[in-house]
Backbone as CSV, one residue per row, in Angstrom:
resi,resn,N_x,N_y,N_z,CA_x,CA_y,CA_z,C_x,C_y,C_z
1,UNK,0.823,-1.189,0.000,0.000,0.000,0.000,0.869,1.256,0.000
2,UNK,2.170,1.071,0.674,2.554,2.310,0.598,3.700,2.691,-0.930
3,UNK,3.816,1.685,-1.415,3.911,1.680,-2.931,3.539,2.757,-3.852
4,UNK,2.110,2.249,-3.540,0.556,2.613,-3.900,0.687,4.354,-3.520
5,UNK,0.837,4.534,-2.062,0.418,5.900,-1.500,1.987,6.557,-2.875
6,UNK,3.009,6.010,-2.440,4.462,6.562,-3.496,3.964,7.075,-4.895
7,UNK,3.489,6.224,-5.143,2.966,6.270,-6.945,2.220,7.109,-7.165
8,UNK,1.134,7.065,-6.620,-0.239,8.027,-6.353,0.220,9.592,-5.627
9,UNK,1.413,10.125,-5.125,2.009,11.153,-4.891,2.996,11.540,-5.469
10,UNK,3.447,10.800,-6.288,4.718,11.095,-7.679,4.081,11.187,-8.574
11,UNK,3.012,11.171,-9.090,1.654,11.427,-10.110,1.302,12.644,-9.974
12,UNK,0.984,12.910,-8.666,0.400,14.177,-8.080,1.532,15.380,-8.504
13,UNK,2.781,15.301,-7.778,3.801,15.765,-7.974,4.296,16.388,-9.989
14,UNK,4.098,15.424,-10.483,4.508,15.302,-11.841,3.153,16.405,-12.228
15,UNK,2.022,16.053,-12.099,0.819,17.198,-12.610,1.105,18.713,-11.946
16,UNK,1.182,18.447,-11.014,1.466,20.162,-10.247,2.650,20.742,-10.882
17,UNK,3.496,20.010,-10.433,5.102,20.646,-11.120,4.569,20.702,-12.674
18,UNK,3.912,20.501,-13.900,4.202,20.658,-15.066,2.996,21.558,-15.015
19,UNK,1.922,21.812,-14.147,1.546,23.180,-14.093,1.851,23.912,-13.179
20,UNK,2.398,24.177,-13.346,3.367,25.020,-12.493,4.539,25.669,-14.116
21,UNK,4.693,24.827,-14.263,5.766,24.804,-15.647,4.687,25.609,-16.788
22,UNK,3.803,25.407,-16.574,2.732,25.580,-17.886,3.230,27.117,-17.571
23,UNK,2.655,27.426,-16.736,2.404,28.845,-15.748,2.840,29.436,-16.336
24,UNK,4.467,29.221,-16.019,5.091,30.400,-15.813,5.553,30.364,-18.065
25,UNK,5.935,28.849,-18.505,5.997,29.150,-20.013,4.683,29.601,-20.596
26,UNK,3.696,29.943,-20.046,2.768,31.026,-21.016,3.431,32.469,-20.821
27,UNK,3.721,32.809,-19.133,4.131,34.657,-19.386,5.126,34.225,-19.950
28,UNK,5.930,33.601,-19.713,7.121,34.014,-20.628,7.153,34.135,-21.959
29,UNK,6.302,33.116,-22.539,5.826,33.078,-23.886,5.123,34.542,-24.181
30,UNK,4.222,35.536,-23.586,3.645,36.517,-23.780,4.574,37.724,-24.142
31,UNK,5.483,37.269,-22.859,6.371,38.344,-22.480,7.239,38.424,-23.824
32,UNK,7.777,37.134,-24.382,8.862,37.576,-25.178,8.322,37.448,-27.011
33,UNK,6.942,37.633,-26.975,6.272,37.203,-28.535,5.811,39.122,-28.139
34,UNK,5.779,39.328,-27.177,5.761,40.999,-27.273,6.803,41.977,-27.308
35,UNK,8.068,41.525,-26.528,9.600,41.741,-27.178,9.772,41.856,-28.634
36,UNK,9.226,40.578,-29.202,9.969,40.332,-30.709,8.860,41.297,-31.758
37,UNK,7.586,41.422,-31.045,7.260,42.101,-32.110,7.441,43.570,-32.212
38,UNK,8.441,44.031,-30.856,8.982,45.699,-30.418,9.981,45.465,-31.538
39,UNK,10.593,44.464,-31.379,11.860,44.425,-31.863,11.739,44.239,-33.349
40,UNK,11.213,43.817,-34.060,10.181,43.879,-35.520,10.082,45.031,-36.341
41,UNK,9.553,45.687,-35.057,9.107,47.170,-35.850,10.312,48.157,-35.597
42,UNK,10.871,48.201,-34.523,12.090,49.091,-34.490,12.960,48.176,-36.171
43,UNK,13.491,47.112,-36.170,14.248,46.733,-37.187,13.189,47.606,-38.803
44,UNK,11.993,47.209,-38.622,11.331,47.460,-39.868,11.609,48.789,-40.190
45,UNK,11.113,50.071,-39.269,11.351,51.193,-38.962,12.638,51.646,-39.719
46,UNK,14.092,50.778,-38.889,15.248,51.272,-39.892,15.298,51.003,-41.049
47,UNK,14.780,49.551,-41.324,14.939,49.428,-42.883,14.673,50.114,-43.587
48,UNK,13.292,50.710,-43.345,12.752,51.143,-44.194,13.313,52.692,-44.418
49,UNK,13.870,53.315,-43.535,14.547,54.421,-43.210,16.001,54.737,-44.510
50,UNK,16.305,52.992,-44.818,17.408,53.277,-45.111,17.064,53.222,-46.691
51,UNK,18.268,54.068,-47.960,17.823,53.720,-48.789,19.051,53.535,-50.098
52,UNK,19.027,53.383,-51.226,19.452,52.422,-51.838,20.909,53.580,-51.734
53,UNK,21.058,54.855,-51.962,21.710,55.784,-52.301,23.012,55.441,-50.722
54,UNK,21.911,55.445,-49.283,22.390,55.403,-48.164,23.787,54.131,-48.460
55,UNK,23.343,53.005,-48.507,23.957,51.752,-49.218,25.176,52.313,-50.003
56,UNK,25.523,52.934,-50.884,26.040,53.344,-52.001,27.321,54.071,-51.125
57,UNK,26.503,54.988,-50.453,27.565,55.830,-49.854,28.750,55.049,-48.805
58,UNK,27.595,53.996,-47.922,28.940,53.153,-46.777,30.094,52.661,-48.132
59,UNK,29.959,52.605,-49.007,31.250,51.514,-49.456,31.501,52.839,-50.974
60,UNK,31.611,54.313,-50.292,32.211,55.142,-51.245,31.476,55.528,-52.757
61,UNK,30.600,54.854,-53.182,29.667,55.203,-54.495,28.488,56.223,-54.562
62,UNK,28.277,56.920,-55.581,27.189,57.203,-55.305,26.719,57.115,-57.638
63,UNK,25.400,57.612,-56.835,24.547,57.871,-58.469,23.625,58.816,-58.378
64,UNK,23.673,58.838,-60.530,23.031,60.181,-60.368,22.191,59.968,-60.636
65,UNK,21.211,61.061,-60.576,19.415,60.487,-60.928,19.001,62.120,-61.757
66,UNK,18.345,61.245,-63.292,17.822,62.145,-63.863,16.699,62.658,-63.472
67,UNK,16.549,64.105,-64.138,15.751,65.208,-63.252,14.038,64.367,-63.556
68,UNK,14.253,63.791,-64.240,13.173,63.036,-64.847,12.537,61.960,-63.673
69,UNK,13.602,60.783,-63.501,13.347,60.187,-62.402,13.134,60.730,-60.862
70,UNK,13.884,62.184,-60.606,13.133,62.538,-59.674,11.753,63.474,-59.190
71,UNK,11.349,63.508,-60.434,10.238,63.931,-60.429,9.275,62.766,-60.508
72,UNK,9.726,61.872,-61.111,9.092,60.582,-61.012,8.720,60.093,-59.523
73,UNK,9.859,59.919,-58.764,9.471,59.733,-57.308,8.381,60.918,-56.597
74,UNK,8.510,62.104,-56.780,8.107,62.700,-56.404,6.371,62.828,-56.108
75,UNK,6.499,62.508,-57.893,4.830,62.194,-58.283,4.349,61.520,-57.422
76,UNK,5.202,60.203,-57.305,4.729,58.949,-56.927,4.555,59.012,-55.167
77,UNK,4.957,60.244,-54.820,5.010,60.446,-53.231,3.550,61.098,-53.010
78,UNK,3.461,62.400,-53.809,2.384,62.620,-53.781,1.364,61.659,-54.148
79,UNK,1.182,60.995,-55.144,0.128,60.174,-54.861,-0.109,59.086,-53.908
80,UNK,1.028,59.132,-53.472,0.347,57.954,-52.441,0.130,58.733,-50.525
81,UNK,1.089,59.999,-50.336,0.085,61.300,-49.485,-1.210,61.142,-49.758
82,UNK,-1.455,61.504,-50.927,-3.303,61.984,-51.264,-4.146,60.607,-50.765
83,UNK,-3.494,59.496,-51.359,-4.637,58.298,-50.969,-4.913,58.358,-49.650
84,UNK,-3.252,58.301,-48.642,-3.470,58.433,-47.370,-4.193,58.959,-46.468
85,UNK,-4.061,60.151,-47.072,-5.081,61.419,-46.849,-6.292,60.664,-46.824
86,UNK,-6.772,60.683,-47.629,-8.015,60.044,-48.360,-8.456,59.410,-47.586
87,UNK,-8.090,58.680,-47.389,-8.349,56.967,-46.430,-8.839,57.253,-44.728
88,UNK,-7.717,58.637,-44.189,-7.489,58.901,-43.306,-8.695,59.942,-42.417
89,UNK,-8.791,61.075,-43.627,-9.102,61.981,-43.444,-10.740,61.934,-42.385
90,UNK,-11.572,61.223,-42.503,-12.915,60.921,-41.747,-12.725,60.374,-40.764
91,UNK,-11.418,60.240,-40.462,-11.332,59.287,-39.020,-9.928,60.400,-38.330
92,UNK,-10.946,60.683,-36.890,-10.033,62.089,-35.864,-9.102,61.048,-35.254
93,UNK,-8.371,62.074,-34.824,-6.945,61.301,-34.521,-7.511,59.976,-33.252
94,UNK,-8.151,60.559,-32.669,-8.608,59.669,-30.975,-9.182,58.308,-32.036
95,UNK,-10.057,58.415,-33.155,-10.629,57.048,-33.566,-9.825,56.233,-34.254
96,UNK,-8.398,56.784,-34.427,-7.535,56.241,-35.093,-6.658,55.584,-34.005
97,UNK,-6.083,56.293,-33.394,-5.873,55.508,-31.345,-6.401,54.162,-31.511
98,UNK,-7.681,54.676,-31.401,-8.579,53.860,-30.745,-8.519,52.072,-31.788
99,UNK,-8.441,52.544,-32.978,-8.064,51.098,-33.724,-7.176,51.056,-34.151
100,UNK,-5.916,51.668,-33.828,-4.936,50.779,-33.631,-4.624,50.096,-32.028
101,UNK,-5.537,50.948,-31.502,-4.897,49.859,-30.178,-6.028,48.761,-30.196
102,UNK,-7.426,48.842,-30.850,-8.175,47.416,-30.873,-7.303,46.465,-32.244
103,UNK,-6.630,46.685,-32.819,-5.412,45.841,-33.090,-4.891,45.283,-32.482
104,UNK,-4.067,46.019,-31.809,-3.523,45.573,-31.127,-3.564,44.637,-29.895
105,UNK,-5.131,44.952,-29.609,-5.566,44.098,-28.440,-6.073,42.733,-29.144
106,UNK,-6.279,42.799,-30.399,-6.364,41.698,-30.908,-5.765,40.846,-31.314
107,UNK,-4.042,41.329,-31.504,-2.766,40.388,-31.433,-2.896,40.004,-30.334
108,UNK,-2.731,40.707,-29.735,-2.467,39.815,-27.667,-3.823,39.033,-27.803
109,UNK,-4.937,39.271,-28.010,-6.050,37.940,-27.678,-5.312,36.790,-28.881
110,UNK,-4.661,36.945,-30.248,-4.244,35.916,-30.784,-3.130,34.876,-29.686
111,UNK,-1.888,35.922,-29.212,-1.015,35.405,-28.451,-1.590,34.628,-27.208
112,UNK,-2.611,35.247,-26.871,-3.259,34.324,-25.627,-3.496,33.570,-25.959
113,UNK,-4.439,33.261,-27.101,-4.996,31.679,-27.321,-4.114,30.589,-27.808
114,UNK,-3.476,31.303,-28.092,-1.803,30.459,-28.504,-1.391,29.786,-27.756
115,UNK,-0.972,30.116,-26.350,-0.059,29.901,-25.017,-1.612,28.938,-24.233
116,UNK,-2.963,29.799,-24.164,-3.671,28.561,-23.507,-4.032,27.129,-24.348
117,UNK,-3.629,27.351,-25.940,-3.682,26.020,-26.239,-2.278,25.142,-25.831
118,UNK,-1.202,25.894,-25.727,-0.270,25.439,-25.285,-0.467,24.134,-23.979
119,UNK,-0.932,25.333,-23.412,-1.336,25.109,-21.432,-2.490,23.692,-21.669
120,UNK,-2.992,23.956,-22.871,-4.268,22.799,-22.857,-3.258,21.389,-23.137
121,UNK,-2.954,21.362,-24.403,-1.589,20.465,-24.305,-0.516,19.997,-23.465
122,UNK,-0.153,20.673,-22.948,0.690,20.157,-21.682,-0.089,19.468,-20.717
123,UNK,-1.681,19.916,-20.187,-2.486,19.460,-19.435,-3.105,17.862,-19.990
124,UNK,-2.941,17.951,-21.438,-3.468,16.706,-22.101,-2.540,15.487,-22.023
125,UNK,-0.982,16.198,-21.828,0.472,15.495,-22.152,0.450,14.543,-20.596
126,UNK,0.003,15.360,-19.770,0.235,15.198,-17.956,-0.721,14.427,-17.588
127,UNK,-1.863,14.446,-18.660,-3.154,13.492,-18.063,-2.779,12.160,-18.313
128,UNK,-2.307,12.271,-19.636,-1.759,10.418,-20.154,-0.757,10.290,-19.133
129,UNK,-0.055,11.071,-18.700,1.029,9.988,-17.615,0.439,9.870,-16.486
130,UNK,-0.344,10.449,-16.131,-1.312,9.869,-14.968,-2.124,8.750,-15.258
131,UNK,-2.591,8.537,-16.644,-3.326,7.765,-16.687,-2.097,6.366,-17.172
132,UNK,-1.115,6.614,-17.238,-0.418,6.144,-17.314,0.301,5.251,-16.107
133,UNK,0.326,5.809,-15.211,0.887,5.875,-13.854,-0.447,5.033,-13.118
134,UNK,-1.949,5.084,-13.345,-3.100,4.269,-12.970,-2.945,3.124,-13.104
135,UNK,-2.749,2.920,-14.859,-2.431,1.736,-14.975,-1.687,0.831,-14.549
136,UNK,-0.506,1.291,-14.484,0.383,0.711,-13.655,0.269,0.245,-12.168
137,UNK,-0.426,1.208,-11.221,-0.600,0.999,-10.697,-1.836,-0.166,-10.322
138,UNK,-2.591,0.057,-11.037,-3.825,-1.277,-11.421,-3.572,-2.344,-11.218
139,UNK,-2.038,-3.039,-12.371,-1.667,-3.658,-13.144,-0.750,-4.745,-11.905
140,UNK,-0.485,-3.635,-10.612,0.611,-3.776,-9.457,-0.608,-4.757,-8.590
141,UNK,-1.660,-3.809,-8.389,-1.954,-4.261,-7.222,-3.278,-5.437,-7.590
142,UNK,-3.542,-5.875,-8.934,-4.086,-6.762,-9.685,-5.885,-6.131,-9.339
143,UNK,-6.113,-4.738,-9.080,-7.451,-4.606,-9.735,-7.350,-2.874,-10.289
144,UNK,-8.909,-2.683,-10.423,-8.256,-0.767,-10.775,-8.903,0.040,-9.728
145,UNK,-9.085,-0.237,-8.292,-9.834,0.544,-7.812,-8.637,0.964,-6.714
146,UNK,-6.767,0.694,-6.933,-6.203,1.824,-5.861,-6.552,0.758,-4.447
147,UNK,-6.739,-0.120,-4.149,-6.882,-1.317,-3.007,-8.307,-1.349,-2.164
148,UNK,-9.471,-0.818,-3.444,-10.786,-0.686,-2.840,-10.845,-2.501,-3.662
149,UNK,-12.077,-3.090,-2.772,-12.391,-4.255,-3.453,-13.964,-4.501,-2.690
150,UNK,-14.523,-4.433,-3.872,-16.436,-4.351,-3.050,-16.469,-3.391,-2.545
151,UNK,-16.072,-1.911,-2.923,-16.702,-1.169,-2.611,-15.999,-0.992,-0.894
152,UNK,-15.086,-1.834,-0.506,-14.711,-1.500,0.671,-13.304,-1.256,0.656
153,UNK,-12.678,0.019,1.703,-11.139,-0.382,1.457,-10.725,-1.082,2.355
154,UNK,-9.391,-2.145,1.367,-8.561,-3.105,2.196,-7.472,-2.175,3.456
155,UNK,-7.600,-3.047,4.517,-7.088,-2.537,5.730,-7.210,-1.281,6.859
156,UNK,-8.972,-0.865,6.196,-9.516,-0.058,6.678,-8.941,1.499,6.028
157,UNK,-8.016,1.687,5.282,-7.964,3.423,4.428,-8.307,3.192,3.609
158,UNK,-8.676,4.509,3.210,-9.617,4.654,1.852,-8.603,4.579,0.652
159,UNK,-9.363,4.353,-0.416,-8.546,3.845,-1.887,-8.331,5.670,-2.450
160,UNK,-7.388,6.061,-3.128,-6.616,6.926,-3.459,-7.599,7.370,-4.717
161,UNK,-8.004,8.668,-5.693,-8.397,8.335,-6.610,-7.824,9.605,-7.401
162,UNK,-7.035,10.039,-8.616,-6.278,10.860,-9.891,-7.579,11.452,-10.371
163,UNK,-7.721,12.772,-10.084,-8.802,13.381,-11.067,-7.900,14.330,-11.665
């Protein structure tokens, strides 16, 4: 029986400790899928900052651009201002706030459901070794009721039971 009590508390042990583990790898998981996406946009930010001419210059080159092509860009700046505009213009700065941060709250509800399917998995991973660990134990003491038999327990304590 006290086998039994061993097994049936190294079971216990193994579920707590891997939630416990779940726990803390969801914040961390939150914590650092919100790092990488700071770190995303600062990188994007420079890229995009930088440009082909910038390139040219670290390693001594440069080029010239006909008056043609830069009016070409130019055009092409303004039109895509105006769309912006466009797009922008019916929505005050506060309603624009306001959805980008319901964006944003809607990445983090993605990242959450991420990490609690995680947490669901690990909980699914921990159930088979318990149910794992039943069996065995079953298998030990030649029935599955943990040393109940008729409904009564052997040697007067009660039979142990893994929920």
């Amino acid at each position: 029986m006290t086998r039994l009590n061993d097994a049936v508390g190294t079971a216990k042990g193994v579920y707590e400790s891997a939630a416990a583990g779940a726990g803390v790898a969801a914040t961390t998981a939150k914590t650092t899928a919100f790092d990488v996406a700071k770190a995303v946009a600062g990188i994007a930010a420079t890229v995009g900052a930088l440009g082909f001419d910038d390139v040219l210059g670290w390693v001594g080159l440069a080029r010239k651009r006909s008056p043609l092509t830069t009016l070409a860009f130019f055009g092409a700046g303004v039109a895509v201002g105006a769309g912006v505009a466009m797009l922008l213009s019916p929505t005050s700065g506060e309603a624009l706030r306001r959805d980008i941060l319901n964006r944003l709250d809607g990445l983090k509800r993605q990242a959450t459901r991420g990490v609690e399917q995680a947490e669901r998995t690990v909980h699914d991973k921990v159930g088979g070794a318990v149910d794992a660990v039943k069996g065995a134990v079953s298998s030990e003491t030649g029935n599955s009721h943990y040393g109940m038999e008729g409904g009564r327990a052997q040697g007067g304590e009660s039979g142990h039971h893994l929920s």
